[in-house]
VONU-777170 format. One record per residue (C-alpha): residue in one letter; x, y, z. Coordinates in Angstrom, 3 decimals. Layout:
VONU-777170
res:x:y:z
A:X:Y:Z
...
end
This chain:
VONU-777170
res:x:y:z
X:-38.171:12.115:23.529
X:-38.744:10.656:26.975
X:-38.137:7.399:25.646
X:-34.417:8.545:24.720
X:-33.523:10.223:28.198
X:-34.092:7.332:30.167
X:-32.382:5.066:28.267
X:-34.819:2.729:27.050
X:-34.270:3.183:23.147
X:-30.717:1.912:22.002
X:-28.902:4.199:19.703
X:-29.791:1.678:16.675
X:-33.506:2.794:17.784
X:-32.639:6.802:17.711
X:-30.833:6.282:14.449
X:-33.958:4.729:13.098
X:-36.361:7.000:14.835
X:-34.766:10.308:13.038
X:-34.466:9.108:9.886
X:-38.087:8.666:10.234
X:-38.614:11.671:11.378
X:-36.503:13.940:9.489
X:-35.133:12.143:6.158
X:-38.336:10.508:5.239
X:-40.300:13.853:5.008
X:-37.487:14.869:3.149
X:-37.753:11.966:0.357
X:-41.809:12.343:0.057
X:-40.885:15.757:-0.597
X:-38.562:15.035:-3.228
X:-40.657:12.249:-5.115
X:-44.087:13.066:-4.925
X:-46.257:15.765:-6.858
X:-49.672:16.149:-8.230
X:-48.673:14.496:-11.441
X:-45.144:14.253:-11.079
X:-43.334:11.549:-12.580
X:-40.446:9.523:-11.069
X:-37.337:8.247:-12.868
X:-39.220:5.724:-14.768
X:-40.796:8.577:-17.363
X:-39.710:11.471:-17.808
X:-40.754:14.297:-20.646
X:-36.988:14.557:-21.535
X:-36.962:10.790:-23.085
X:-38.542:9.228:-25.590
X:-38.751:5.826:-24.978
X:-38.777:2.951:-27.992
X:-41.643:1.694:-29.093
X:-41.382:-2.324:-28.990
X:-42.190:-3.652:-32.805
X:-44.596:-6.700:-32.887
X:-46.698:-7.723:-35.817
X:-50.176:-7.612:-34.854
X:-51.948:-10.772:-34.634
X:-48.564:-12.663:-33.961
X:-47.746:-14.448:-31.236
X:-44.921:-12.231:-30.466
X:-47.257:-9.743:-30.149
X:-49.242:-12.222:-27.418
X:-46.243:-12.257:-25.668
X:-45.778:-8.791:-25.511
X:-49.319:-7.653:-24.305
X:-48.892:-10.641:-21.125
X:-45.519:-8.899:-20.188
X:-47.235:-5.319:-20.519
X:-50.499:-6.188:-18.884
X:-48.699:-8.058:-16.009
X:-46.293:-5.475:-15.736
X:-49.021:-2.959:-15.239
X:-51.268:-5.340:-12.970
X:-47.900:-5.524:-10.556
X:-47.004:-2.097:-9.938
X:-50.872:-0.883:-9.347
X:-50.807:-3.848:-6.847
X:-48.116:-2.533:-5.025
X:-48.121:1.323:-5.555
X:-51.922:1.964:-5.767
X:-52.976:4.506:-2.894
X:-55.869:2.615:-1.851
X:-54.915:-0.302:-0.168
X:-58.525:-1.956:-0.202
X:-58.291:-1.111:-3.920
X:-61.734:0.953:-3.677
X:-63.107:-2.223:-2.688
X:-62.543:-4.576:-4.976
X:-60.596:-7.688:-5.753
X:-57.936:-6.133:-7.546
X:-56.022:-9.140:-8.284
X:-59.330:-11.660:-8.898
X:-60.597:-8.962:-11.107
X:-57.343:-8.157:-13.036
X:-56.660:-12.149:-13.529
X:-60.203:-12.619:-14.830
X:-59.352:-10.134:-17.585
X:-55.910:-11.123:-18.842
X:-56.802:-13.783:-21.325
X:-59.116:-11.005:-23.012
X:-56.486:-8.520:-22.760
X:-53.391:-10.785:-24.032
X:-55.810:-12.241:-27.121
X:-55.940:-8.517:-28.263
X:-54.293:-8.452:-32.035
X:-52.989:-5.145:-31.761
X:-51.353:-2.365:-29.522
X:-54.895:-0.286:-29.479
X:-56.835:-3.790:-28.458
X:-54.553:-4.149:-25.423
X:-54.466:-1.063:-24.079
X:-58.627:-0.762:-24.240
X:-58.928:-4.376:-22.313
X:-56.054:-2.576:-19.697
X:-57.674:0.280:-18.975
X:-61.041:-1.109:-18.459
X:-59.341:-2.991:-16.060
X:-57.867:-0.039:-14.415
X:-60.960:1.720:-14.550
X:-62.408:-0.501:-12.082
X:-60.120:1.572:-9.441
X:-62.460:4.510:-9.983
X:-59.485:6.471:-10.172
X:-58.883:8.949:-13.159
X:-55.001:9.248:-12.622
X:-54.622:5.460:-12.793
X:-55.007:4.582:-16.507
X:-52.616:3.466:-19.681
X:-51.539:5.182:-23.123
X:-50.337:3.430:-25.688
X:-46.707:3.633:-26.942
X:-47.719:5.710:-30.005
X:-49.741:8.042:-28.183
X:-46.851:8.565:-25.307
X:-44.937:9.211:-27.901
X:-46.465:11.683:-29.605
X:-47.617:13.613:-26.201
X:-44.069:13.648:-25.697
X:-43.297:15.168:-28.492
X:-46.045:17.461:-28.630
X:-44.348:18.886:-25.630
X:-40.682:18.875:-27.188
X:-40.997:19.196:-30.517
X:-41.896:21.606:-33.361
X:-45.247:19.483:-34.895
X:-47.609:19.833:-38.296
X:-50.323:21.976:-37.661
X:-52.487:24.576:-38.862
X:-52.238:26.722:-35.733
X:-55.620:27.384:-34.422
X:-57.234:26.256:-30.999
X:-60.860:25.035:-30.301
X:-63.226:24.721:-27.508
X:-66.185:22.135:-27.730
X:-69.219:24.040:-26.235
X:-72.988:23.256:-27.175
X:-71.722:20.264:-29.314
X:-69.708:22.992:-31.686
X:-66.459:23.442:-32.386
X:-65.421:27.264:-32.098
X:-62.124:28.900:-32.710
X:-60.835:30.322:-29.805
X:-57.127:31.513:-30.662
X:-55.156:31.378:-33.518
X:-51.428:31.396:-33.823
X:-49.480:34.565:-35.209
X:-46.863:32.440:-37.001
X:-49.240:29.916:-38.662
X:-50.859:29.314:-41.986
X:-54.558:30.429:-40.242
X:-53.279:33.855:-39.251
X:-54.852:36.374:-41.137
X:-57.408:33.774:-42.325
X:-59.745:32.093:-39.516
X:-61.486:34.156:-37.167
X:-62.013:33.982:-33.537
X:-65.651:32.803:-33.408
X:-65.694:30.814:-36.532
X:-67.352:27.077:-36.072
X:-65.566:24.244:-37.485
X:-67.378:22.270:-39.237
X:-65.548:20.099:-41.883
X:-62.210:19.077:-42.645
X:-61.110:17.165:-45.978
X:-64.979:16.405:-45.907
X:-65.291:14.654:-43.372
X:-67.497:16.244:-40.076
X:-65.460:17.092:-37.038
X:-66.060:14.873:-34.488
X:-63.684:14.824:-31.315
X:-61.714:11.885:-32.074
X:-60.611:12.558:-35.631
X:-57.500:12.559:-36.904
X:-56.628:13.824:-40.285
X:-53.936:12.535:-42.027
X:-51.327:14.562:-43.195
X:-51.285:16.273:-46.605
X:-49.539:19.493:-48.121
X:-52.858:21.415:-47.503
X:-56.522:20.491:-46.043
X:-59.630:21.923:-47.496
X:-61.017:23.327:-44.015
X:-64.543:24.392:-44.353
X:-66.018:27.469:-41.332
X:-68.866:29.051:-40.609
X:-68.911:32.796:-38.957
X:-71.581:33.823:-36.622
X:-73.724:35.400:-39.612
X:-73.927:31.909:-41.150
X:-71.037:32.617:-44.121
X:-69.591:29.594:-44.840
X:-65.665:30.305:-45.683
X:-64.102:27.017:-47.407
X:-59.884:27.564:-46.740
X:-57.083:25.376:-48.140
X:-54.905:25.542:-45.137
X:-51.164:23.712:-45.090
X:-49.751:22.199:-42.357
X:-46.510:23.218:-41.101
X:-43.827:22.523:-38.614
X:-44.205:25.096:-35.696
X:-42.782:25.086:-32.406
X:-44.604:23.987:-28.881
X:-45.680:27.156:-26.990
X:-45.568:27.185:-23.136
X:-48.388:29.472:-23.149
X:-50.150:32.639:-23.618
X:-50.380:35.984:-22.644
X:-52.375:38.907:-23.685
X:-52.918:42.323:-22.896
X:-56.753:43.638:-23.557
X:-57.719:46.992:-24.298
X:-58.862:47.552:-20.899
X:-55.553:46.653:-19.690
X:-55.980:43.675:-17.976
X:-53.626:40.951:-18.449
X:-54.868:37.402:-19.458
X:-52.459:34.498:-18.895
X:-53.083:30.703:-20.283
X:-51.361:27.091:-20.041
X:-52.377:23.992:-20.722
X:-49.786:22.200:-18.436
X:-47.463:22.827:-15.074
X:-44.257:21.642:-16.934
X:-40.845:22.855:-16.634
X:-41.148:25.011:-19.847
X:-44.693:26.578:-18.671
X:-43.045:27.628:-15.805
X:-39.760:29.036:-17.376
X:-42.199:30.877:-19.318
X:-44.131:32.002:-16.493
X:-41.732:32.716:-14.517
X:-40.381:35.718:-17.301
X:-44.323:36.876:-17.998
X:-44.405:37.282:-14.436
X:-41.661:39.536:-13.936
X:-43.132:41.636:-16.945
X:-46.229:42.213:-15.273
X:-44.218:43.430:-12.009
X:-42.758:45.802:-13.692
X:-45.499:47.013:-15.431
X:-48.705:45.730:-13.370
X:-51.667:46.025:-14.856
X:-54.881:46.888:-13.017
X:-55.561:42.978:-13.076
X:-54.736:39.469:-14.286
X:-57.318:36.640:-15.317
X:-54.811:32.957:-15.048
X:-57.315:30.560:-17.739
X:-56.900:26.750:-16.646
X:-60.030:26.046:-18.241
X:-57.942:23.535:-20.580
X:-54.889:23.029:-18.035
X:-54.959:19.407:-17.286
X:-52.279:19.523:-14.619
X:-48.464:18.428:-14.300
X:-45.695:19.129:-12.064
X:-46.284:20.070:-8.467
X:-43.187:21.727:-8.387
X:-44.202:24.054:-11.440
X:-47.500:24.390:-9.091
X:-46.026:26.163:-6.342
X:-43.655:28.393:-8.653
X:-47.123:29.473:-10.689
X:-48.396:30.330:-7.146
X:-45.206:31.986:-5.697
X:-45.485:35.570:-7.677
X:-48.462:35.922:-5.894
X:-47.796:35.389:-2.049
X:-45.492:37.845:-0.180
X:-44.582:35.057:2.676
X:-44.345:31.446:2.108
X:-47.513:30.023:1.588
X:-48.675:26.204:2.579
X:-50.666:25.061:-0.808
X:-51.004:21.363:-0.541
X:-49.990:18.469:1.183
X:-49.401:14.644:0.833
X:-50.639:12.130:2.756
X:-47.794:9.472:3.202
X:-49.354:6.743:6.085
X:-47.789:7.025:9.049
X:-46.347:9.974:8.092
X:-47.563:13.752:9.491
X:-49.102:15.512:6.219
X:-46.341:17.142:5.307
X:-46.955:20.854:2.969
X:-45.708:22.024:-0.136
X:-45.295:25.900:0.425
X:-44.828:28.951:-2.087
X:-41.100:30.663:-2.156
X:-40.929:34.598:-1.695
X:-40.242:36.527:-4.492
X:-38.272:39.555:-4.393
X:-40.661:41.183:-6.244
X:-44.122:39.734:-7.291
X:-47.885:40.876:-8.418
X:-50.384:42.413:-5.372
X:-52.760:43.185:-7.881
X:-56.286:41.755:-8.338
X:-56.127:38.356:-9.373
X:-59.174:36.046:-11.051
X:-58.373:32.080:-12.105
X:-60.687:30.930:-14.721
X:-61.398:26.939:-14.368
X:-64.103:24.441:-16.241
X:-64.832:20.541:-15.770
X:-61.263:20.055:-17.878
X:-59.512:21.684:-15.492
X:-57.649:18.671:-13.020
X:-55.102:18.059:-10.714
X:-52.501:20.864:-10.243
X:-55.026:23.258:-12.132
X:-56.873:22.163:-8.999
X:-54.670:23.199:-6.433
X:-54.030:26.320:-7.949
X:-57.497:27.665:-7.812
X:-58.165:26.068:-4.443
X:-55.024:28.011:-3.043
X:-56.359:31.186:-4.869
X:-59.954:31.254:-3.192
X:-58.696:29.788:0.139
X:-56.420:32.595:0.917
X:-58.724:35.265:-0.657
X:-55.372:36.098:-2.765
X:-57.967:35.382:-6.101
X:-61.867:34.847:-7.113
X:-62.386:31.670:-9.054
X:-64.912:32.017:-12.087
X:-66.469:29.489:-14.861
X:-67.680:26.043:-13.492
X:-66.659:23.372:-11.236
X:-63.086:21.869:-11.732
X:-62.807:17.789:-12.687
X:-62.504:16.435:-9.073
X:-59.106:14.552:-9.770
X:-56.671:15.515:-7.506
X:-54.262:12.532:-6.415
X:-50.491:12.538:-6.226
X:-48.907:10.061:-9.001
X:-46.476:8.601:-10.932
X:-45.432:7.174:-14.346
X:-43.952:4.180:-15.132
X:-42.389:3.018:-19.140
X:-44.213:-0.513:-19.375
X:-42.551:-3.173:-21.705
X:-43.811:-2.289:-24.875
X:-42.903:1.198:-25.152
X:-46.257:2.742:-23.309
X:-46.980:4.300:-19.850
X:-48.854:3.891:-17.077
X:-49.765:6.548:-14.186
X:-50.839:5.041:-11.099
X:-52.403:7.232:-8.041
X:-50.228:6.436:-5.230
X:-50.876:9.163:-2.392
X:-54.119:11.445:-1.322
X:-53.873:14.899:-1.582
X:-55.070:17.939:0.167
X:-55.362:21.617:-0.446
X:-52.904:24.187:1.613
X:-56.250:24.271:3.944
X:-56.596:20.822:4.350
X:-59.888:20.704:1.932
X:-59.946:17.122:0.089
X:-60.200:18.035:-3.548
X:-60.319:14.673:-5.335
X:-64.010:13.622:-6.061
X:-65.143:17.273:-4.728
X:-63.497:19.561:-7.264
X:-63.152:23.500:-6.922
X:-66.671:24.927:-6.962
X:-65.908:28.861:-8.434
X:-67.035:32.230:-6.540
X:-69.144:33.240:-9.536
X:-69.998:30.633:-11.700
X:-70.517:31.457:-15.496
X:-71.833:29.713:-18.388
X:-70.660:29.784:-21.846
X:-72.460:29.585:-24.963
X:-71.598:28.536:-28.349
X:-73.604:31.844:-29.588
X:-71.312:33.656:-26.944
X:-68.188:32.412:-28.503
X:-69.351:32.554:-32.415
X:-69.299:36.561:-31.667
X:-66.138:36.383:-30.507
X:-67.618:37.297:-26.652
X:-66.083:34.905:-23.606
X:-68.255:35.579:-20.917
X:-66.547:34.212:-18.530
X:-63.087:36.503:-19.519
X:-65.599:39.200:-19.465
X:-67.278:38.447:-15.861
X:-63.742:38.045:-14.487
X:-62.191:41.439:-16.151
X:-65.381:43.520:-15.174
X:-64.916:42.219:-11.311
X:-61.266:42.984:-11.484
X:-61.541:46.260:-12.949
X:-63.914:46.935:-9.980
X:-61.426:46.432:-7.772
X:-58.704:48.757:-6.181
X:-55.426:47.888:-6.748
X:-52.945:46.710:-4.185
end
């Protein structure tokens, strides 16, 4: 400011100097979220997949394009300029034969993200163009399924929620292991093919075996979850911060205003992340003034925060967030604002670690590619990538737990909000 009273900046210098100071904040906030993609992907396009015959030498073409493609924007976008280290480009070039060799669209996308994985960054990887497409749609898109949920605990597949409108209601039970489908043992990487029905073989948690021809059928994504317990407490889940999860949210939310329960348990034990924008409206029900929740470091830059918006009316009840090692990246932030303010408790076990603002890019052959271009911190200035959230009361779960239909964490977390006076 001195500078410009005495003359010694020319007015091309101010110009340049504001925008700096004023528009460029303005664009970071704009483009960048935990997650967030830029113009490049989007969840409201499906992009075409490029056909190649495998083995061809069409299809060699295609994986250089798509593995240079890839190796270009990490080289210019990645948020570590030293690259963690490493000789990005020496590395990358020593691995392109192998990569462009590859026969088929699977092949090429293994050999690229071992490359990427030398980054030692977990939002900087590849997926193929089928599976884009299908997470895409997955999203979008009523899908075949049988409509019940899982979680993997003690090596065992138990049944944590099944769907009103699908072929299991009525049928499966909370509690029941999986154990075979079509014959074949469950294993996390299976994928059944699709048929009019699948012989889907349980076992309850007094060792009955129940053998169930279940169809699969078309049924609608769901934003989330929400369910009221006997005890009154109100339990909310999402897997994602999208713009439907936080339509959705946003209309639960205003339910529970105006009839608040004497407490609400938000599960992000499977929520993987998404949006920072649908962050901060997640968080906004919850804070009476604006509220500072994370912020982007952009180099030069001042950190720059990300705050909650008032709501006219919001929840000042007790508040628990349930997290696990799945939980990531705007999951993350979420809990971290929670426990820093005191607003929440945190309870289950310590969140993934992977908190990095990024973006996603359509590569030539139909797939995508997220690169981590900017570090992140909480609203407190507490660096969550690599450290994780570490909860205020840290419970285990058991398979046995779950097989009696019994989540002890749910439980831990509605027996310390029921505990507590109300706002």
């Amino acid at each position: 400011m001195l500078a410009i009273l005495s003359g010694a900046w020319s007015r091309k210098d101010m110009s340049r100097a504001l925008l700096r100071r004023f528009l460029a904040p303005l664009c970071l906030l704009l483009a960048l979220s935990a997650c967030q993609t830029l113009p490049y992907a989007n969840d409201r396009t499906v992009p075409p997949v490029v056909e190649v015959s495998d083995g061809s030498a069409e299809r060699a073409a295609l994986n250089a394009r798509t593995y240079d493609a890839a190796v270009d924007w990490v080289s210019r976008r990645f948020y570590r300029r030293d690259f963690g280290g490493i000789d990005w480009r020496g590395e990358a070039a020593a691995r392109r034969e192998r990569a462009v060799a590859q026969t088929d669209e699977a092949g090429l996308y293994r050999a690229l993200n071992e490359t990427l994985t030398l980054l030692g960054d977990a939002h900087t990887r590849a997926v193929t163009p089928t599976q884009y497409r299908q997470r895409l749609r997955e999203r979008r898109e009523a899908r075949p399924l049988m409509g019940f949920s899982m979680r993997v605990v003690d090596g065992q597949f138990i049944v944590t929620h099944v769907r009103s409108d699908a072929p299991a209601a009525g049928q499966v039970q909370v509690g029941w292991r999986l154990d075979r489908i079509d014959g074949e043992p469950v294993t996390p990487a299976m994928a059944s093919e699709r048929r009019p029905e699948h012989e889907v073989v349980f076992t309850d948690a007094d060792d009955q075996v129940h053998t169930l021809m279940l169809p699969e059928v078309d049924l609608p994504p769901r934003p989330g979850e929400m369910h009221r317990r006997d005890d009154g407490v109100v339990v909310l889940t999402f897997d994602y911060f999208t713009p439907a999860s936080r339509t959705w949210l946003t209309e639960r939310m205003r339910e529970i205003a105006a009839d608040p329960p004497p407490g609400l348990i938000v599960d992000l034990r499977d929520n993987g992340g998404g949006l920072l924008a649908a962050v901060g409206a997640a968080l906004s029900p919850f804070f009476a003034e604006p509220q500072p929740y994370a912020y982007v470091q952009n180099g030069y830059m001042p950190r720059w925060p990300y705050r909650t918006r008032p709501w006219r009316q919001g929840y000042a009840g007790p508040v628990a967030v349930l997290i696990s090692g799945a939980s990531a990246s705007g999951a993350e932030v979420f809990a971290a604002t929670m426990q820093e303010t005191g607003r929440g408790w945190v309870f289950g076990a310590k969140s993934r670690g992977a908190v990095i603002a990024s973006r996603q890019l359509v590569l030539p052959d139909g797939g995508e590619l997220s690169i981590g271009i900017r570090a992140f911190r909480s609203g407190q200035g507490q660096v969550l990538e690599g450290q994780g959230v570490t909860p205020d009361h840290e419970v285990d779960v058991t398979a046995d737990e779950l097989r009696r239909a019994r989540d002890a964490v749910i439980e831990a977390a509605a027996a310390a909000l029921l505990a507590t006076p109300a706002a």
